[in-house]
TORKOL-4160 file (C-alpha; in steps of 0.2 Angstrom, whole numbers, padded with zeros to 4 digits, m for minus):
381
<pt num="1" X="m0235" Y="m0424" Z="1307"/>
<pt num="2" X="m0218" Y="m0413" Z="1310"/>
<pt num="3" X="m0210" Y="m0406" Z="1297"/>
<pt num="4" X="m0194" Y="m0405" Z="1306"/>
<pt num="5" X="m0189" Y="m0418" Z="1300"/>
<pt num="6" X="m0191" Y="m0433" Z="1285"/>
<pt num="7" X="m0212" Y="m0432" Z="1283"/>
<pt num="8" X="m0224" Y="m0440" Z="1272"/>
<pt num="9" X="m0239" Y="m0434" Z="1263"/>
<pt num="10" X="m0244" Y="m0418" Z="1273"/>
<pt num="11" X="m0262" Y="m0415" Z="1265"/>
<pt num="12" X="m0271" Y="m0422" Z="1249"/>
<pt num="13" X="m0271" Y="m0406" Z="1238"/>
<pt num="14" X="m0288" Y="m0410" Z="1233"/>
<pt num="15" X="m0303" Y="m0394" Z="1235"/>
<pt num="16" X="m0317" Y="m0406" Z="1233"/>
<pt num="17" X="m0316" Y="m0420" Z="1247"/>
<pt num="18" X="m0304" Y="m0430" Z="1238"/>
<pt num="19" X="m0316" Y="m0433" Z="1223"/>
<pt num="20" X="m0308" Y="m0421" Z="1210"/>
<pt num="21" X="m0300" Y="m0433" Z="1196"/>
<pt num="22" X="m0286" Y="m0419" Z="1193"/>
<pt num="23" X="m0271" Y="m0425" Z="1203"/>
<pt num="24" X="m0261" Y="m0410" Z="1212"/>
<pt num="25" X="m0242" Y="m0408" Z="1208"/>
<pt num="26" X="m0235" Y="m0418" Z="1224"/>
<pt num="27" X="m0218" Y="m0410" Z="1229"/>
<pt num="28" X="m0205" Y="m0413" Z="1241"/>
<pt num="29" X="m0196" Y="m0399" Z="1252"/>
<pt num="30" X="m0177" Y="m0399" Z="1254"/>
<pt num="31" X="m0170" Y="m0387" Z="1265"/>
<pt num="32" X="m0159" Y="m0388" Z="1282"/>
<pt num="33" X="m0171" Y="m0375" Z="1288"/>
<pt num="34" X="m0187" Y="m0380" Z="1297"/>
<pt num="35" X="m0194" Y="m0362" Z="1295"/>
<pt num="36" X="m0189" Y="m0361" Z="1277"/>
<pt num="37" X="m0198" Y="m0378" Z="1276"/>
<pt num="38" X="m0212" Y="m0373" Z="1288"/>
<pt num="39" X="m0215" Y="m0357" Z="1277"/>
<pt num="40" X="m0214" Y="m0365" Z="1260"/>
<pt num="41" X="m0226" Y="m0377" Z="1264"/>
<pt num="42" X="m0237" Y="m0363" Z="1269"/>
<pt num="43" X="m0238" Y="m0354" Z="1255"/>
<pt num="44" X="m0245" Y="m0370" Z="1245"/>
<pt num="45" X="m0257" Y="m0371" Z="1260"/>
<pt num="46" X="m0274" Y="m0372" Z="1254"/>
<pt num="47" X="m0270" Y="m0372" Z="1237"/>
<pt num="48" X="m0280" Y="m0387" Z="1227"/>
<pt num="49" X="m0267" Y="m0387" Z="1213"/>
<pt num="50" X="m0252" Y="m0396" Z="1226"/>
<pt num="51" X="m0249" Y="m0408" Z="1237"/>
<pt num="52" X="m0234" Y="m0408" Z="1252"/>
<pt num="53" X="m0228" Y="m0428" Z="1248"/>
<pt num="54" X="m0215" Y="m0422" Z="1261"/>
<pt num="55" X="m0201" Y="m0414" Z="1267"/>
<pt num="56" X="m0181" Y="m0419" Z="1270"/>
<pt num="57" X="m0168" Y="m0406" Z="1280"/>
<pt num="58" X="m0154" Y="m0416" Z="1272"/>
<pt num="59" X="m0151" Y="m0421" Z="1256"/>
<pt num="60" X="m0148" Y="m0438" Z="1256"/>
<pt num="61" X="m0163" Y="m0440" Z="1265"/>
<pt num="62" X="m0173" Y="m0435" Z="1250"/>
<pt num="63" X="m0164" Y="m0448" Z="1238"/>
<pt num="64" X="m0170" Y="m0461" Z="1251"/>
<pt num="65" X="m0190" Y="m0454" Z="1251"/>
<pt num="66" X="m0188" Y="m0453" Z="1231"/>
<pt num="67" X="m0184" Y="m0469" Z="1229"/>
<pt num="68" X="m0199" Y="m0474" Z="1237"/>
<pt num="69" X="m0212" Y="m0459" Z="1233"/>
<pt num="70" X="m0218" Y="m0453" Z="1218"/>
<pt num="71" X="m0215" Y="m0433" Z="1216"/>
<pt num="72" X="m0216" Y="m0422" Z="1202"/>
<pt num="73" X="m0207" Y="m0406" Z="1210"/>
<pt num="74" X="m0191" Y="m0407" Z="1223"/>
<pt num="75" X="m0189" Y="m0389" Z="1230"/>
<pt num="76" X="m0171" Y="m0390" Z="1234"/>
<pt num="77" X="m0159" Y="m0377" Z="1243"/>
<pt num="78" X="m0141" Y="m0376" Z="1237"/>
<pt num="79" X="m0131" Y="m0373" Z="1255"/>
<pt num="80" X="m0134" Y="m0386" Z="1266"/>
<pt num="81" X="m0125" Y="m0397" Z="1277"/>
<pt num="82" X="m0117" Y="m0415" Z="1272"/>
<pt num="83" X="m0119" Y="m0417" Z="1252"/>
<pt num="84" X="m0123" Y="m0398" Z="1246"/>
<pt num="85" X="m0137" Y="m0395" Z="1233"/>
<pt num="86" X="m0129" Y="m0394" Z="1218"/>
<pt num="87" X="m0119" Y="m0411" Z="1223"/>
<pt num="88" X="m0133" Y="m0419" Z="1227"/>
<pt num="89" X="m0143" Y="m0412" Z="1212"/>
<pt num="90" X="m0138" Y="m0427" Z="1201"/>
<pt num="91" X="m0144" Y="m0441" Z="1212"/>
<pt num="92" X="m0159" Y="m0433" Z="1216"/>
<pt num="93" X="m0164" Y="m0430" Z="1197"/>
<pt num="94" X="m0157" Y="m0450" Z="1194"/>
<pt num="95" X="m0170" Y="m0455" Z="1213"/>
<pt num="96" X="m0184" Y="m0447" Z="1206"/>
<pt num="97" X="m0189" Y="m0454" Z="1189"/>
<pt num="98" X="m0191" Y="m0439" Z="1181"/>
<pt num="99" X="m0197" Y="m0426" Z="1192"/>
<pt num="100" X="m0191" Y="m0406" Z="1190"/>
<pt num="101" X="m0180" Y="m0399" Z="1203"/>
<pt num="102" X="m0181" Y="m0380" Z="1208"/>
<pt num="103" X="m0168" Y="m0373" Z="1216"/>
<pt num="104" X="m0173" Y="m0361" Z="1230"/>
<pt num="105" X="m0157" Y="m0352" Z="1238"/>
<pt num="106" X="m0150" Y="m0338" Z="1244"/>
<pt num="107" X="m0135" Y="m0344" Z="1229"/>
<pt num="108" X="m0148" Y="m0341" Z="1216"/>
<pt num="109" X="m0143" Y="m0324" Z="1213"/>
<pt num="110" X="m0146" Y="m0316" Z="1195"/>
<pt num="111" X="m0129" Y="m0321" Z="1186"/>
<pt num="112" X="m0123" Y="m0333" Z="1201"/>
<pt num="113" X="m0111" Y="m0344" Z="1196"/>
<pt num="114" X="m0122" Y="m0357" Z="1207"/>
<pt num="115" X="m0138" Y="m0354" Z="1197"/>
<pt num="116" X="m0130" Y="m0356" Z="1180"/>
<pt num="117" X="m0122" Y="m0373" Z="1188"/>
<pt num="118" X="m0139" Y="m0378" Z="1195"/>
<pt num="119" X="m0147" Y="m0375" Z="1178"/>
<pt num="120" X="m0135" Y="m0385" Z="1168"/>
<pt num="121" X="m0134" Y="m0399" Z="1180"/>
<pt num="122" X="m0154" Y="m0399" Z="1176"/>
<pt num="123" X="m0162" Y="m0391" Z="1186"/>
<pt num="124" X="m0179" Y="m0383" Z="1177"/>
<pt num="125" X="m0177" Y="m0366" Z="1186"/>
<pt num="126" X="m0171" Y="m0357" Z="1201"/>
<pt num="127" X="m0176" Y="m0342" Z="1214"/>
<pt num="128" X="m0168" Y="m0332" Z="1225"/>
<pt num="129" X="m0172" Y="m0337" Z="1243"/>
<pt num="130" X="m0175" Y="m0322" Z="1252"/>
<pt num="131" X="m0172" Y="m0317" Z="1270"/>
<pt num="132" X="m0183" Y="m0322" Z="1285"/>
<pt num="133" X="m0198" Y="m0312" Z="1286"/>
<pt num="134" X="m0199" Y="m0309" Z="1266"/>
<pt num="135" X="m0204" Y="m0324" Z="1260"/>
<pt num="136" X="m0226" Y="m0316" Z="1256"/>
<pt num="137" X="m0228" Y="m0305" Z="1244"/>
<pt num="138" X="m0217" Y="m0306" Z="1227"/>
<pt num="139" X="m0207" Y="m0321" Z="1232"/>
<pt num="140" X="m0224" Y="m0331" Z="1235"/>
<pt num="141" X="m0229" Y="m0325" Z="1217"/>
<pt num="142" X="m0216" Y="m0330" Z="1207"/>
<pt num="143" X="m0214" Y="m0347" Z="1219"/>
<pt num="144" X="m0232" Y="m0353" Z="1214"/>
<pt num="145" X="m0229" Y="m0348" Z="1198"/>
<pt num="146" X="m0213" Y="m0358" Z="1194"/>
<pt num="147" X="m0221" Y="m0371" Z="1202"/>
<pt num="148" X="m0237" Y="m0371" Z="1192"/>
<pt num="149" X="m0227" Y="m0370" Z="1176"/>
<pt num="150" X="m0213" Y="m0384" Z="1179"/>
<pt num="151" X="m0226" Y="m0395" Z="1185"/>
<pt num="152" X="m0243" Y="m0394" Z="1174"/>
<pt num="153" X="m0226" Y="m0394" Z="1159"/>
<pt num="154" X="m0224" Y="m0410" Z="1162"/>
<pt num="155" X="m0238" Y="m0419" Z="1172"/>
<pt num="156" X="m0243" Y="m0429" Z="1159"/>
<pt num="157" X="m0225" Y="m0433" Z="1152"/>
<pt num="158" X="m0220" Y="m0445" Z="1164"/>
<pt num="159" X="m0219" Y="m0463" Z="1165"/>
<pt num="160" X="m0224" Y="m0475" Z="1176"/>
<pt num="161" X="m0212" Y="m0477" Z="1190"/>
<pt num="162" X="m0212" Y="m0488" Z="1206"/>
<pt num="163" X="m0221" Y="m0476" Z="1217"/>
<pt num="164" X="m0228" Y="m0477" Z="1237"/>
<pt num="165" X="m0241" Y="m0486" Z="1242"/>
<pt num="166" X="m0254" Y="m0474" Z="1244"/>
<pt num="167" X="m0248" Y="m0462" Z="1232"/>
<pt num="168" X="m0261" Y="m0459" Z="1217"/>
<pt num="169" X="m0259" Y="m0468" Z="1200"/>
<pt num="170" X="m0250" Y="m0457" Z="1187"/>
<pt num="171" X="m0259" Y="m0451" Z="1170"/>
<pt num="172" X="m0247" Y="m0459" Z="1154"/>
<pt num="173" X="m0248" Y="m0449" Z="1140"/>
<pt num="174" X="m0245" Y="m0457" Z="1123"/>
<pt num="175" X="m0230" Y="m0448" Z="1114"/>
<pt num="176" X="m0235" Y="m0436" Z="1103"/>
<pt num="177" X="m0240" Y="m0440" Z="1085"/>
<pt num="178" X="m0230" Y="m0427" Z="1074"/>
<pt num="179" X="m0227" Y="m0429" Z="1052"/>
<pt num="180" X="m0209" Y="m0426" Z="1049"/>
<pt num="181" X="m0202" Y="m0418" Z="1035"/>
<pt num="182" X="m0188" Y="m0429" Z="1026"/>
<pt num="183" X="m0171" Y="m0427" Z="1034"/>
<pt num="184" X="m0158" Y="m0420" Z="1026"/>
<pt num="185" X="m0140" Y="m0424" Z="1019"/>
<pt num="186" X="m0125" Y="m0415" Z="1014"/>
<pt num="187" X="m0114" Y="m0400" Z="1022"/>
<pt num="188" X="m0118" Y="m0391" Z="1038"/>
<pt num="189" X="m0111" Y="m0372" Z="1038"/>
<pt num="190" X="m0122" Y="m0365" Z="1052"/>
<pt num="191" X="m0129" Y="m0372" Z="1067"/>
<pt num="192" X="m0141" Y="m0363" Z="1076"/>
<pt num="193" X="m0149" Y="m0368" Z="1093"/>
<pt num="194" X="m0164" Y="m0361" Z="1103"/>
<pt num="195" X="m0169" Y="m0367" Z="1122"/>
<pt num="196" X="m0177" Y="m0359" Z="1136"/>
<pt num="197" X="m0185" Y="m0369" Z="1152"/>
<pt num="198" X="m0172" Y="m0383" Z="1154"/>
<pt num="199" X="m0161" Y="m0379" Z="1142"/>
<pt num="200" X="m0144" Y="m0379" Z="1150"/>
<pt num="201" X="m0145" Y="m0397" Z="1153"/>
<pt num="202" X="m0151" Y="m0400" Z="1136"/>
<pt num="203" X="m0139" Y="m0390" Z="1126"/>
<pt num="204" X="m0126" Y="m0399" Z="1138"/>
<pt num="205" X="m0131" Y="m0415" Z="1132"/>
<pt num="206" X="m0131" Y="m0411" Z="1113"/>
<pt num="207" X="m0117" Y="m0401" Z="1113"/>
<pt num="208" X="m0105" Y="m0415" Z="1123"/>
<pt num="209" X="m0109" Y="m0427" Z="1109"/>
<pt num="210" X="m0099" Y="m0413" Z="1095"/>
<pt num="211" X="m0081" Y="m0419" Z="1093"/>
<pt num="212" X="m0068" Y="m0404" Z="1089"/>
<pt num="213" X="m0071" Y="m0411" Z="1070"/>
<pt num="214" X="m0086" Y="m0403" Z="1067"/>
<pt num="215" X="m0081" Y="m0385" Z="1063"/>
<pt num="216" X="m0098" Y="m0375" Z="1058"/>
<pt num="217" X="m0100" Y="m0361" Z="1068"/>
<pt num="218" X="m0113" Y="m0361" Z="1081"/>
<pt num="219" X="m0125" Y="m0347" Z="1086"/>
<pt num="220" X="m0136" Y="m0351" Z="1104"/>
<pt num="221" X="m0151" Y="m0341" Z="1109"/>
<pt num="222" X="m0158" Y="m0348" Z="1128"/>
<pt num="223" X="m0170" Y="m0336" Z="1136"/>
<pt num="224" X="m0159" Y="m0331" Z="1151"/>
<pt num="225" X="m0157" Y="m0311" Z="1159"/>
<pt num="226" X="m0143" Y="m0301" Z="1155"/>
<pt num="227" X="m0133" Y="m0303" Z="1169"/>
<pt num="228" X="m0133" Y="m0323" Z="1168"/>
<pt num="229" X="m0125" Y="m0324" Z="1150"/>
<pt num="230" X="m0103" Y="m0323" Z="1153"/>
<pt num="231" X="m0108" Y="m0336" Z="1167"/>
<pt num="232" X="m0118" Y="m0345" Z="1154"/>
<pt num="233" X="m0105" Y="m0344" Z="1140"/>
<pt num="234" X="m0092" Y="m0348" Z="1153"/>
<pt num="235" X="m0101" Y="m0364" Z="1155"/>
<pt num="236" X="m0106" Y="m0370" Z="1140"/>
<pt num="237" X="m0086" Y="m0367" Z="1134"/>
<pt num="238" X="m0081" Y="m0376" Z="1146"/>
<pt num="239" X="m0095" Y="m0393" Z="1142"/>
<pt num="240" X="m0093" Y="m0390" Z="1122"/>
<pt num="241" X="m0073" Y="m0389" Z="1124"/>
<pt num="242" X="m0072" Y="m0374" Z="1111"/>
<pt num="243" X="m0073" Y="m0356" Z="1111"/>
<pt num="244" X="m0088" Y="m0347" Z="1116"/>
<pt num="245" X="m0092" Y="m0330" Z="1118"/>
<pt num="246" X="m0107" Y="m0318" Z="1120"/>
<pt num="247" X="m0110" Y="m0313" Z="1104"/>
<pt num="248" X="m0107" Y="m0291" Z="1100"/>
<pt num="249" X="m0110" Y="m0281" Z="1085"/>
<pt num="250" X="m0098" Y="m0285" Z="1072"/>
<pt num="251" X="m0090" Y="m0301" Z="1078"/>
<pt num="252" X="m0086" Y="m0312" Z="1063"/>
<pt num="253" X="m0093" Y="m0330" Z="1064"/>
<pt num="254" X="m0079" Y="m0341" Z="1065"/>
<pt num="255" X="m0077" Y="m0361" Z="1061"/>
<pt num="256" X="m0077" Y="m0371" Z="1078"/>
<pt num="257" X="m0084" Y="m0355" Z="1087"/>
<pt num="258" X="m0099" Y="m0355" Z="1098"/>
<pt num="259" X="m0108" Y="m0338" Z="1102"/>
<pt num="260" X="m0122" Y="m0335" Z="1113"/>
<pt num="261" X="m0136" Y="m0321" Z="1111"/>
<pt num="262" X="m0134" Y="m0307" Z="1122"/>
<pt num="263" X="m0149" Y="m0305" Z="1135"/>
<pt num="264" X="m0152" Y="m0286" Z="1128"/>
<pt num="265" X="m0155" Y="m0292" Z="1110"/>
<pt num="266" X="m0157" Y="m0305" Z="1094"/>
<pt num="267" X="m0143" Y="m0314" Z="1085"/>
<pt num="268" X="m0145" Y="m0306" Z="1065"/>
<pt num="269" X="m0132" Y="m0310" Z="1053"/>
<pt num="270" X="m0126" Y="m0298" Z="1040"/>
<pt num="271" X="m0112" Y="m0299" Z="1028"/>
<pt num="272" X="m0097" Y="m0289" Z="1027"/>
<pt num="273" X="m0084" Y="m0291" Z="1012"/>
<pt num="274" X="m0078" Y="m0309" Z="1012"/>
<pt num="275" X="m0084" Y="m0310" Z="1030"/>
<pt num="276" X="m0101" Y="m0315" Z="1039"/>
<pt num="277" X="m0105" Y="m0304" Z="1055"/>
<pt num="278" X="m0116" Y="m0305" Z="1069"/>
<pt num="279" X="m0129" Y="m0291" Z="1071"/>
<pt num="280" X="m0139" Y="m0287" Z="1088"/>
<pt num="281" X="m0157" Y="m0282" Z="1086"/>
<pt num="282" X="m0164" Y="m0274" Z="1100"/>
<pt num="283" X="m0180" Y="m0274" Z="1092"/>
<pt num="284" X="m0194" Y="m0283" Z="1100"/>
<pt num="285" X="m0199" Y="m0298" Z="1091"/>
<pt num="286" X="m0216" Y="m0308" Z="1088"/>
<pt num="287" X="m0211" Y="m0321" Z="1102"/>
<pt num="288" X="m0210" Y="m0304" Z="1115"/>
<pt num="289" X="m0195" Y="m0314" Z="1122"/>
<pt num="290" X="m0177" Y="m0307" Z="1125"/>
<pt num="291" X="m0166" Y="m0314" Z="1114"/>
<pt num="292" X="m0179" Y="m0323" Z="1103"/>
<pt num="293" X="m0175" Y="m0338" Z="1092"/>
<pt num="294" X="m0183" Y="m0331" Z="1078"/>
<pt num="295" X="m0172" Y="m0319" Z="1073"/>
<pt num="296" X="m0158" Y="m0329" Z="1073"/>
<pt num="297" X="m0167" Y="m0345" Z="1064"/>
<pt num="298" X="m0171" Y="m0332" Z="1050"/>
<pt num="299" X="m0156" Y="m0323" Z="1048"/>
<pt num="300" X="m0148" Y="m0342" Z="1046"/>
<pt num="301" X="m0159" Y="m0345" Z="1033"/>
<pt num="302" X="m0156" Y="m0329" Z="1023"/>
<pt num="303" X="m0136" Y="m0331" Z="1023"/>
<pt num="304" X="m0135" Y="m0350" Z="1025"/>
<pt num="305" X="m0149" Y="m0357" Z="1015"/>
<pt num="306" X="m0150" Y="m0377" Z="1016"/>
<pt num="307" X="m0133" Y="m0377" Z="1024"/>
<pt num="308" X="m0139" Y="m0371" Z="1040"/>
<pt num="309" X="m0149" Y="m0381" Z="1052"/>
<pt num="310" X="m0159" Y="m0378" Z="1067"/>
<pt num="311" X="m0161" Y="m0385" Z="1084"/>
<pt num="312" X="m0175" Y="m0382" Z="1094"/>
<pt num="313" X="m0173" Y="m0388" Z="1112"/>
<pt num="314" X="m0185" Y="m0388" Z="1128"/>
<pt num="315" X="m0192" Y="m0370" Z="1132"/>
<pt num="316" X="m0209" Y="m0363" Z="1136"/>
<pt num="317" X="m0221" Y="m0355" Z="1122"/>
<pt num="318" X="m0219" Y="m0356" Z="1102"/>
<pt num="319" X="m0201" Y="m0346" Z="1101"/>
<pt num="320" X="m0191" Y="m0352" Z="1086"/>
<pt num="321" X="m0208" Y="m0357" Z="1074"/>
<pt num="322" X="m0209" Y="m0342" Z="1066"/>
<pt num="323" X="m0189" Y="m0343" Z="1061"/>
<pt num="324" X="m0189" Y="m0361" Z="1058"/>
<pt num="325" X="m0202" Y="m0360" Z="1044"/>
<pt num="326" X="m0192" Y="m0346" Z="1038"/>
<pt num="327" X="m0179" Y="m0360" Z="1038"/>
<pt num="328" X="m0187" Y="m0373" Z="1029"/>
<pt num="329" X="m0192" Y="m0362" Z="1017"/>
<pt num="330" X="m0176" Y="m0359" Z="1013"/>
<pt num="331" X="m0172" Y="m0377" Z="1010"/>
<pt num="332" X="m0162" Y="m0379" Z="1030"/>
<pt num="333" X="m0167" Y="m0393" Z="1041"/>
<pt num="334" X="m0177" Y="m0389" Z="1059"/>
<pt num="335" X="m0173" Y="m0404" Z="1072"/>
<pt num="336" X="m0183" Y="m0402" Z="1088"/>
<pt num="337" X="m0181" Y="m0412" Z="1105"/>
<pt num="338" X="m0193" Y="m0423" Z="1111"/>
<pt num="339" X="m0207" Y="m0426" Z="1123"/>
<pt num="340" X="m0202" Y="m0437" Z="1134"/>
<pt num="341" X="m0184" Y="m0429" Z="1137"/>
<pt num="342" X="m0190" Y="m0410" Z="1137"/>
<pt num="343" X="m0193" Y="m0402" Z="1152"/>
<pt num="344" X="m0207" Y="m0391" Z="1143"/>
<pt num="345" X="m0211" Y="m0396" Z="1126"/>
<pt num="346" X="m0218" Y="m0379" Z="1123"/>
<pt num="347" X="m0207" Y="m0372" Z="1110"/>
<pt num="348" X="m0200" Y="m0391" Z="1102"/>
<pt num="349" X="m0217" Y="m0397" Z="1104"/>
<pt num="350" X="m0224" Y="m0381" Z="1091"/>
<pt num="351" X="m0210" Y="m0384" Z="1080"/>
<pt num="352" X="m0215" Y="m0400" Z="1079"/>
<pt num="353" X="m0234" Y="m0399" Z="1076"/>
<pt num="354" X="m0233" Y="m0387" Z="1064"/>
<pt num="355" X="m0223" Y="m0399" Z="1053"/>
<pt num="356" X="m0206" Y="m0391" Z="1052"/>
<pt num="357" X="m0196" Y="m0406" Z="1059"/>
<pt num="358" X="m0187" Y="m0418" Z="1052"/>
<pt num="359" X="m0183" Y="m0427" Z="1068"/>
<pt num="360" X="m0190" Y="m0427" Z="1086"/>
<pt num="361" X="m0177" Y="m0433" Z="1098"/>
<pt num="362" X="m0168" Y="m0433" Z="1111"/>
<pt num="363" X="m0150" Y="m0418" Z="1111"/>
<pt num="364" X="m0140" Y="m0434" Z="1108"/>
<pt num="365" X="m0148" Y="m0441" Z="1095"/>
<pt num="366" X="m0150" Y="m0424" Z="1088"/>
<pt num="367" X="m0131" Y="m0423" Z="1088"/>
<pt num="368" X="m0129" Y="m0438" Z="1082"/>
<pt num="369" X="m0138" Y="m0434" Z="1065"/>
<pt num="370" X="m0130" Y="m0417" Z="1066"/>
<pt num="371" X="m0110" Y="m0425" Z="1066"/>
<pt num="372" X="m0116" Y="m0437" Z="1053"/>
<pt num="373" X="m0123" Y="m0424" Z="1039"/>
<pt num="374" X="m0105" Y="m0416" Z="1041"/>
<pt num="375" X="m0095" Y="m0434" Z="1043"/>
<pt num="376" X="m0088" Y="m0429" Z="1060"/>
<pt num="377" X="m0090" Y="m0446" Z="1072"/>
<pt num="378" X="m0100" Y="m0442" Z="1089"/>
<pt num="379" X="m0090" Y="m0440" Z="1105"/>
<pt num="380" X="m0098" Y="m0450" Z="1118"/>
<pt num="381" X="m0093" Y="m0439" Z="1134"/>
């Protein structure tokens, strides 16, 4: 079957004969190019864990074979003919019931304005296509790999969905059974939030449903490099509508003021006269990530007490639950996103099984408890 074009399943995916039980990530290739299609399929050549469902040289083509195939993982390119990538990114996150888009372009530059974009539009992660002739080697690492986490983070997250006819039934995992500690009431005077895999697009839901009322200040750690956060910070002032800023030694939290961790160190807080300060640690920290969660969920709970609260978004690993027990010791409130609505419910999903929540939900709903506890009404926009 050619891949020049619109294709169907190249190859079952399946090391056994087609008896395994296990079924492979099925994705779809979305590229202009037939030899960045040709070569990408290659690289999964072999490989039991995936199946090729098909490829599409245009995007619109690949929302007409989602609406009719079950995929778990669209490979999408940013600069193509017609509808681009990142236009096109929506629709093909709505076509898909649920499946994880990485972006694979020569746009995905570390710090490109296009990756940031890409990840707050909801895309679970991107890599920089590289030029013809350089796609073995590193690139084919890190493409297995991103592949392999997106799609065994969620395998058994998704729902039932119309599907093709010879497409293999999907697993349904029941939602997670978690005890939840009692929410909490009363003042909100810091709010910190933590996210990494797919948290652009979940702190872009949460953080659109905070009207210009609600006045805490805001701290945000999100695993990102260096070189990404002004693009990130850029972004996230322009959804929230409120200043943002990278946070720097010595900058003062301010009411209505976002500030995001800088990607060489931790958010601590310290006091200074009448005035709370940020502090950057450079320290490595127990989660081994940079910036960690931890850090900044504990120096909340030391300054804030109750009234600081903690968000706990999608992300990979057990970030954050070292600093939201910290939290809850001190008598603040931990709210952690939910299954269904993570991309990876790795660091929510900890959060939440070690009994630190008090809600598991989806941003909105999160926000939604978050305006009410400081009698702000929710903007829906």
């Amino acid at each position: 079957m050619s891949r020049a074009g619109l294709s169907g399943s190249v190859r079952t995916g399946l090391a056994d004969g087609g008896r395994s039980t296990v079924r492979p990530i099925r994705v779809l290739l979305v590229d202009d190019s037939l030899v960045a299609r040709t070569v990408l399929a290659r690289l999964l050549d072999g490989r039991p864990e995936f199946e090729i469902a098909g490829a599409a040289p245009t995007a619109d083509q690949a929302i007409g074979f989602l609406s009719t195939h079950d995929i778990d993982i669209v490979v999408l390119d940013v600069e193509m003919p017609g509808k681009d990538g990142l236009t096109a990114l929506p629709e093909i996150l709505e076509a898909s019931h649920g499946a994880r888009v990485l972006i694979v372009s020569s746009a995905a530059d570390a710090g490109a304005s296009a990756t940031v974009r890409a990840l707050t539009l909801g895309a679970a992660d991107t890599l920089l296509k590289p030029t013809a002739g350089n796609f073995a080697g590193e690139f084919a690492h890190k493409f297995v790999d991103a592949l392999l986490r997106i799609g065994h983070a969620h395998h058994d997250q998704r729902r039932t969905e119309p599907r093709a006819a010879d497409a293999p039934p999907r697993p349904v995992a029941p939602a997670p059974i978690v005890a939840l500690r009692a929410a909490r009431s009363g003042k909100i005077s810091c709010l910190a939030i933590g996210a990494s895999t797919g948290g652009l697009h979940a702190l872009s839901a949460f953080l659109r449903r905070l009207p210009p009322e609600f006045r805490a200040p805001i701290l945000i750690t999100q695993h990102l490099p260096p070189p990404f956060m002004p693009y990130f910070a850029a972004q996230l002032r322009d959804i929230a509508g409120r200043p943002t800023a990278v946070a720097s030694d010595g900058a003062p939290l301010v009411p209505g003021q976002m500030l995001v961790a800088p990607g060489e160190g931790h958010i601590r807080l310290a006091r200074s006269g009448s005035r709370i300060v940020v502090q950057i640690d450079p320290a490595a920290a127990p989660s081994r990530c940079m910036p960690s969660v931890d850090p900044m969920f504990e120096a909340v709970a030391e300054i804030f007490g109750g009234e600081g609260v903690g968000v706990v978004l999608t992300g990979m690993g057990r970030d954050g639950t070292i600093g939201a027990e910290a939290m809850v010791k001190a008598g603040a409130e931990i709210l952690a996103q939910d299954a269904a609505t993570s991309v990876v419910w790795g660091m929510p999903g900890s959060v939440a099984q070690a009994g630190l929540a008090s809600l598991v939900m989806a941003p909105e709903e999160l926000a939604r408890h978050v305006c009410n506890r400081n009698g702000a009404a929710t903007a829906w926009r």
